[in-house]
N, CA and C atoms as a LAMMPS dump frame, in Angstrom:
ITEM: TIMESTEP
0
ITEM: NUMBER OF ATOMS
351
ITEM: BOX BOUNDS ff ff ff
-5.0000000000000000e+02 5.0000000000000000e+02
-5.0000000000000000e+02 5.0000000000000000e+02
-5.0000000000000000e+02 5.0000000000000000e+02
ITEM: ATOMS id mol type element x y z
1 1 1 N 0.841 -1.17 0
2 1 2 C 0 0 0
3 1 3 C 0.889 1.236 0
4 2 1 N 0.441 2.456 -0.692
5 2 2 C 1.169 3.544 -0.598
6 2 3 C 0.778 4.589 0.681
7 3 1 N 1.709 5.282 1.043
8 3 2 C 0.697 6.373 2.009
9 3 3 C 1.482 7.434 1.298
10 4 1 N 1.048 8.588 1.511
11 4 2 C 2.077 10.16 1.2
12 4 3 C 2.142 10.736 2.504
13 5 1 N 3.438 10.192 2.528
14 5 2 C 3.932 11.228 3.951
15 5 3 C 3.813 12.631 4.022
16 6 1 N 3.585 13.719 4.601
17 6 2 C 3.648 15.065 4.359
18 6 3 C 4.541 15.308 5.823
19 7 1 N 5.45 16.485 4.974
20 7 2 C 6.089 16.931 6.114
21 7 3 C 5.813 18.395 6.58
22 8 1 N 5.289 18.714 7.742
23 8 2 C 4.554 20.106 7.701
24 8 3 C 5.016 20.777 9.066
25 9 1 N 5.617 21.725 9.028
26 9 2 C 6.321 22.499 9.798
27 9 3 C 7.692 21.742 10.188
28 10 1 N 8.176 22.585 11.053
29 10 2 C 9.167 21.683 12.227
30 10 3 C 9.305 21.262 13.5
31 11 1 N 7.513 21.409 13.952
32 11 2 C 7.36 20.595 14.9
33 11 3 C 7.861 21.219 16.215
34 12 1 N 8.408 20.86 17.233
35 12 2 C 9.143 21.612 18.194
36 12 3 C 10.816 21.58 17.737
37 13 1 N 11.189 21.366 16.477
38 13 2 C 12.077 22.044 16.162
39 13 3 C 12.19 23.317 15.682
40 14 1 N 13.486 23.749 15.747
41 14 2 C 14.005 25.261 15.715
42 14 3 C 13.51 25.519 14.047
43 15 1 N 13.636 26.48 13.463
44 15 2 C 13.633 26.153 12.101
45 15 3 C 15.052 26.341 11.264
46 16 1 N 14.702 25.327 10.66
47 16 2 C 15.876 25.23 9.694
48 16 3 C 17.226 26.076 8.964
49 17 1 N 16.392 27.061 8.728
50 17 2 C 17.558 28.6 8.843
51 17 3 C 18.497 28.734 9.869
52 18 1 N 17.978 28.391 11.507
53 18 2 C 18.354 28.816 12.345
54 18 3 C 19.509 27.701 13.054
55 19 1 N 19.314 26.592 12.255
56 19 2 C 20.575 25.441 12.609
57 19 3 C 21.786 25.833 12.3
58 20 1 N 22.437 25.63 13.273
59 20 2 C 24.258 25.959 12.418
60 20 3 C 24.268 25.066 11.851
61 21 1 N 25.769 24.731 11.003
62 21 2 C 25.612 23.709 9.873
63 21 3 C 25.497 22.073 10.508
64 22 1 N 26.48 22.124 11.731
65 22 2 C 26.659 20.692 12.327
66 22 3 C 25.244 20.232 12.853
67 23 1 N 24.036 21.037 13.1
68 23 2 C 22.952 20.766 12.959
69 23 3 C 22.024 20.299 11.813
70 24 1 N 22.35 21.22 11.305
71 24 2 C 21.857 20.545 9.88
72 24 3 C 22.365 19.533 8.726
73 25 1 N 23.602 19.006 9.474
74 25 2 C 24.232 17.71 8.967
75 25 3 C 23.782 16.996 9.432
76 26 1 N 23.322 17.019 11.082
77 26 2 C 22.465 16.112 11.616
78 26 3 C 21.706 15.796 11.358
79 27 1 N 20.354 16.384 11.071
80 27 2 C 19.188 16.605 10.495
81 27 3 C 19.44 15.641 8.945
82 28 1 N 19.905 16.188 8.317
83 28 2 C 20.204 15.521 6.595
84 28 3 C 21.178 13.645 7.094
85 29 1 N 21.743 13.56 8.329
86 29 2 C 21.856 12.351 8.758
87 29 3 C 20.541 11.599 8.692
88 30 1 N 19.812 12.255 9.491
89 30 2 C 17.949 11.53 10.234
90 30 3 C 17.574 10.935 8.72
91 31 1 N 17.765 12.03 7.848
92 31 2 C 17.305 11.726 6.247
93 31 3 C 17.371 10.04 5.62
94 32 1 N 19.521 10.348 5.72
95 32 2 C 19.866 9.334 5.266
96 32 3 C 19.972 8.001 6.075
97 33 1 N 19.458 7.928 7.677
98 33 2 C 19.267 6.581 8.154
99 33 3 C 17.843 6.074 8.002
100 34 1 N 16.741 6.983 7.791
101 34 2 C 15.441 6.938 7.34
102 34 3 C 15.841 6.331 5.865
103 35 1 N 16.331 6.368 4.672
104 35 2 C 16.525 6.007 3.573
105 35 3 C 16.605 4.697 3.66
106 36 1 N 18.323 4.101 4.912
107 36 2 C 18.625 2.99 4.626
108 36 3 C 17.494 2.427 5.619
109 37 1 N 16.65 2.609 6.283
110 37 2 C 15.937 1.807 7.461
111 37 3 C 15.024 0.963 6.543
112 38 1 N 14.394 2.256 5.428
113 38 2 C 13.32 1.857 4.315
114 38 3 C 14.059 0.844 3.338
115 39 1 N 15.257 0.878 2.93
116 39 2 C 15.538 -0.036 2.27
117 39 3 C 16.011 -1.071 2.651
118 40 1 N 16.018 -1.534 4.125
119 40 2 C 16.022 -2.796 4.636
120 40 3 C 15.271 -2.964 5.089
121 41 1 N 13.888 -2.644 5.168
122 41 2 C 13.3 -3.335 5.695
123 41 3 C 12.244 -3.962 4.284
124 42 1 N 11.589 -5.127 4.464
125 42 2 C 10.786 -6.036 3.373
126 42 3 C 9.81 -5.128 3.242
127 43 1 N 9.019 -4.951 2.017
128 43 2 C 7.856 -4.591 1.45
129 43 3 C 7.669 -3.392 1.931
130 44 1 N 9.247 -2.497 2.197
131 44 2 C 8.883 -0.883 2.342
132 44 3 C 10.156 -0.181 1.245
133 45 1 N 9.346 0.882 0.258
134 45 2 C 10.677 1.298 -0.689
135 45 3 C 9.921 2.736 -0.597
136 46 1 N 11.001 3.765 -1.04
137 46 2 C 10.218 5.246 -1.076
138 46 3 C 10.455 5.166 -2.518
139 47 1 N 9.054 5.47 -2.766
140 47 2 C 8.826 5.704 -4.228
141 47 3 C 9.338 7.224 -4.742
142 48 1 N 9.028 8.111 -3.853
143 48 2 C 9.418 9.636 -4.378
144 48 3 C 9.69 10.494 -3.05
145 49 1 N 9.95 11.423 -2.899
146 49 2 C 10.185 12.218 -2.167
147 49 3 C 10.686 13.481 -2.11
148 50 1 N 10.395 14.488 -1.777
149 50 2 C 11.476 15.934 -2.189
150 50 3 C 10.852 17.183 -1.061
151 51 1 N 12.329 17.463 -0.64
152 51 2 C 11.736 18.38 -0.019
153 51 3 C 11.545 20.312 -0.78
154 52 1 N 10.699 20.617 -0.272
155 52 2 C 9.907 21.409 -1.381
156 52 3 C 10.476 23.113 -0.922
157 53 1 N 10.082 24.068 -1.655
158 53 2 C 10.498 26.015 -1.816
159 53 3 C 9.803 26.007 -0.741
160 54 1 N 9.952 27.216 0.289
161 54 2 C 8.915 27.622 0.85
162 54 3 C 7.092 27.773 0.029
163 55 1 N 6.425 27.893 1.036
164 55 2 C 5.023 28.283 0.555
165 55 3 C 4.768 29.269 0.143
166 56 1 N 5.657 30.214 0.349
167 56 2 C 5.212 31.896 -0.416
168 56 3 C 5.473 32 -2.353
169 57 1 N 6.497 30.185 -2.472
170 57 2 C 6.278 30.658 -3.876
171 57 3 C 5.085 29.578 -4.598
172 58 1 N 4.372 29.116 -3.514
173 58 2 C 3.291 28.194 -4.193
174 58 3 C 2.316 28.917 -5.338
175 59 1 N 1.774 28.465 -6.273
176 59 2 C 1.001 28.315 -6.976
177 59 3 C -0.169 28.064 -6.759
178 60 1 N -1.866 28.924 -6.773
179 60 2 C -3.472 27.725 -5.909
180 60 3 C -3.765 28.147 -7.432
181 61 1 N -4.513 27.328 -7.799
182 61 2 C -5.22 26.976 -8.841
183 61 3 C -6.331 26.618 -8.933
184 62 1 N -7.524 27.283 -9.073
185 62 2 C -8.568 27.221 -8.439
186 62 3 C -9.572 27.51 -10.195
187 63 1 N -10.608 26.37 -10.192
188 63 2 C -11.672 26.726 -11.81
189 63 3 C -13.01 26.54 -10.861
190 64 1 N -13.973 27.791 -11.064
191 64 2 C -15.232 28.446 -10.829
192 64 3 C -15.622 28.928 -12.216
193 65 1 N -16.849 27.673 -12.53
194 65 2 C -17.531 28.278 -13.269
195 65 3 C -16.996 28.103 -14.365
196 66 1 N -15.822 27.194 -14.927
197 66 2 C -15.578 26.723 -16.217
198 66 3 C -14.231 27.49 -16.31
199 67 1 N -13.8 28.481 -15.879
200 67 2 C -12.968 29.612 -15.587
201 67 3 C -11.787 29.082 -14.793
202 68 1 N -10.423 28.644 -15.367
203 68 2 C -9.055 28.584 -14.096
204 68 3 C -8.505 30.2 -14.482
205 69 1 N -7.93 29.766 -12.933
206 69 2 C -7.406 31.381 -12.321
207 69 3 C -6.333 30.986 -11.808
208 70 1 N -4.818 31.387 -11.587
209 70 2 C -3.523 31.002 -11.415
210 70 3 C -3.152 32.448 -10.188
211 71 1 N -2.893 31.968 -8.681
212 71 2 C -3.029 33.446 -7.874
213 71 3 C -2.182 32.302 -7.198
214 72 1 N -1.342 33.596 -6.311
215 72 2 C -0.139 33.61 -5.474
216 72 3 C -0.67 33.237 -4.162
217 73 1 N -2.024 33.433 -3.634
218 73 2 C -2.735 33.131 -2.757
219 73 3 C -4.364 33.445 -2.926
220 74 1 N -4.841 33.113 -1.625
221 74 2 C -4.696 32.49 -0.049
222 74 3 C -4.335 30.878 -0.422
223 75 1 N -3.367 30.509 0.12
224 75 2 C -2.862 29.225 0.49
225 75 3 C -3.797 28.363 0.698
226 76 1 N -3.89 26.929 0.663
227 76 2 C -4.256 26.02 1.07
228 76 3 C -4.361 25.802 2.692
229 77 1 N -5.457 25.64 3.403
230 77 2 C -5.145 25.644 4.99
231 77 3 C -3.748 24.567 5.343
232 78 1 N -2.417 24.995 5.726
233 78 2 C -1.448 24.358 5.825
234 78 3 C -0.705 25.803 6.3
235 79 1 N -1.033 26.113 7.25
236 79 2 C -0.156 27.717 8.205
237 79 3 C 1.103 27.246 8.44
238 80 1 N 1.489 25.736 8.662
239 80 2 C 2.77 25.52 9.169
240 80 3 C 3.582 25.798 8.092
241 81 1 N 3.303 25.392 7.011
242 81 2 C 3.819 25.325 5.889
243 81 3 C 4.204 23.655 4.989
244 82 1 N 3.917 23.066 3.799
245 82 2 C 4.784 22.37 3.761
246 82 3 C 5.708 21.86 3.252
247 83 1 N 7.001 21.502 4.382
248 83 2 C 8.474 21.68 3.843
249 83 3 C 8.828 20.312 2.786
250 84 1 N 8.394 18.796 2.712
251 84 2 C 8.296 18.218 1.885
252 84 3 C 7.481 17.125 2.201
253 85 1 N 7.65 15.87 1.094
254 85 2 C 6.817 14.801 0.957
255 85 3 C 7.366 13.757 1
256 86 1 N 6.968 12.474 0.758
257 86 2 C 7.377 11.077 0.599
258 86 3 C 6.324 10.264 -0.146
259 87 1 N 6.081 9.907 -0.812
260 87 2 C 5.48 8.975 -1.317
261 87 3 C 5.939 7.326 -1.047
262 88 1 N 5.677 6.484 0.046
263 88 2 C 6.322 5.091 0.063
264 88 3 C 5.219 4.001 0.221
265 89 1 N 5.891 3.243 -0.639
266 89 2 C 5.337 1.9 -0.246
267 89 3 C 5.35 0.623 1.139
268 90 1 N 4.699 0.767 1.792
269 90 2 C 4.725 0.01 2.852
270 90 3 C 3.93 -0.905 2.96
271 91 1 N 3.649 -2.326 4.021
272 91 2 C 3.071 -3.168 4.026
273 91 3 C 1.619 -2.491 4.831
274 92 1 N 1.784 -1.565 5.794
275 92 2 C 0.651 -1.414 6.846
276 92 3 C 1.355 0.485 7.305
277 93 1 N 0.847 0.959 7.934
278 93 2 C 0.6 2.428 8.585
279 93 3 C 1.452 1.593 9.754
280 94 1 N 1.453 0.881 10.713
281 94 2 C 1.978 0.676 11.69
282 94 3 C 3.732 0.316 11.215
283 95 1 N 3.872 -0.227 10.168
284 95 2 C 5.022 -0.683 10.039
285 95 3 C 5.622 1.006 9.272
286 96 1 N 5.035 1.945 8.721
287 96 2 C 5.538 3.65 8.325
288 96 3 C 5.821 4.258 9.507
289 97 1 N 4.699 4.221 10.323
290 97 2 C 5.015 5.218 11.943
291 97 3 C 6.341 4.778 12.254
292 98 1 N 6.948 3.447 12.177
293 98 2 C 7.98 3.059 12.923
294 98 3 C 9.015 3.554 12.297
295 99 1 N 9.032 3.471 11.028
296 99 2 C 10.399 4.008 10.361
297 99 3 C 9.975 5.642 10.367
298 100 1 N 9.234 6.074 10.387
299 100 2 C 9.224 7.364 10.35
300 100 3 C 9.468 8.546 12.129
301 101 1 N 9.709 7.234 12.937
302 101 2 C 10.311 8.258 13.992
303 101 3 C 12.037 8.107 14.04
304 102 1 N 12.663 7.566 12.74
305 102 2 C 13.853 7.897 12.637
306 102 3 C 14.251 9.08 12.003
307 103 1 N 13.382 9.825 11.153
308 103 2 C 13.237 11.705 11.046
309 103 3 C 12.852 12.049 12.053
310 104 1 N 13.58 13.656 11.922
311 104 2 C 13.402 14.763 12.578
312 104 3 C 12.076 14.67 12.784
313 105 1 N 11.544 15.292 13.981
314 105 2 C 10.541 15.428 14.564
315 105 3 C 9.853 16.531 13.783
316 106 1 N 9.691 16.422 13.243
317 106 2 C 8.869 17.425 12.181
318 106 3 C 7.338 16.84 12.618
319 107 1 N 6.471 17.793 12.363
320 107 2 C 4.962 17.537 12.065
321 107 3 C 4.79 16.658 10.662
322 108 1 N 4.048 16.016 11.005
323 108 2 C 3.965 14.814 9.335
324 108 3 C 2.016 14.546 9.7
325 109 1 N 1.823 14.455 8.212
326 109 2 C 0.692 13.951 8.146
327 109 3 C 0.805 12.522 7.233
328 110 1 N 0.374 11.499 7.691
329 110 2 C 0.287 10.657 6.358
330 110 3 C -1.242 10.086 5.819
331 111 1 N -1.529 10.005 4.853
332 111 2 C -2.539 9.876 3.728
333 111 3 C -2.343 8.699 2.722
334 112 1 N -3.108 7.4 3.172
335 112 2 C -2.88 6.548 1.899
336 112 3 C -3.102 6.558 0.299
337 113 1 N -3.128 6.306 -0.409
338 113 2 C -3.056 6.406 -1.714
339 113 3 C -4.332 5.335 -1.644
340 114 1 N -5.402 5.701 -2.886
341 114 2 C -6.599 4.835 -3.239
342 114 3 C -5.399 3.655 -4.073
343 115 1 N -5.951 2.402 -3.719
344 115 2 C -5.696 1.193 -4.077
345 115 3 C -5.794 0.985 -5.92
346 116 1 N -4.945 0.907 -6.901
347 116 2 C -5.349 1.345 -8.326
348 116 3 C -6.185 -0.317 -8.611
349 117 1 N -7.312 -0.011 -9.463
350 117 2 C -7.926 -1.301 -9.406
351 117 3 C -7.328 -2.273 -11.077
């Protein structure tokens, strides 16, 4: 099954700007033991992932009335902001939570993917 991880704010972390670098080597560590955790473990692979621009240069795209309109805002309700995604394949939600408290404590939402028939 797929879920889409979302990564949304930083949680009771500092923000990211504000890490010196040996922090944020740390942080990009959490990344890369989250990578290898997913690729050893059976029937879990990350299909995609990227972490994303801030939200001020998002794009809403919104059609009323047969009519699309391309505007810089109001945002999508997401105030934290969000900083990126994951798309992975896993066996169950219980077996994602687990590899996913080897990242940074970031706020995450995850969302399964409809089953393709």
């Amino acid at each position: 099954m797929k879920f889409l991880v979302l990564l949304i704010g930083e949680g009771e972390l500092p923000a990211w700007d504000t890490l010196t670098e040996e922090e944020q080597a740390a942080g990009l560590g959490k990344f890369e033991e989250f990578d290898a955790a997913c690729r050893n473990r059976d029937g879990v692979s990350i299909v995609s992932g990227e972490a994303l621009a801030p939200m001020t240069s998002a794009t809403v795209v919104k059609t009323r009335g047969g009519k699309t309109t391309l505007t810089e805002g109001p945002y999508a309700e997401a105030v934290e902001g969000l900083g990126g995604f994951f798309l992975i394949e896993a066996p169950d939600l219980d077996v994602l939570t687990e590899l996913l408290t080897i990242l940074p404590a970031y706020d995450m939402q995850i969302v399964p993917a409809v089953d393709q028939v």
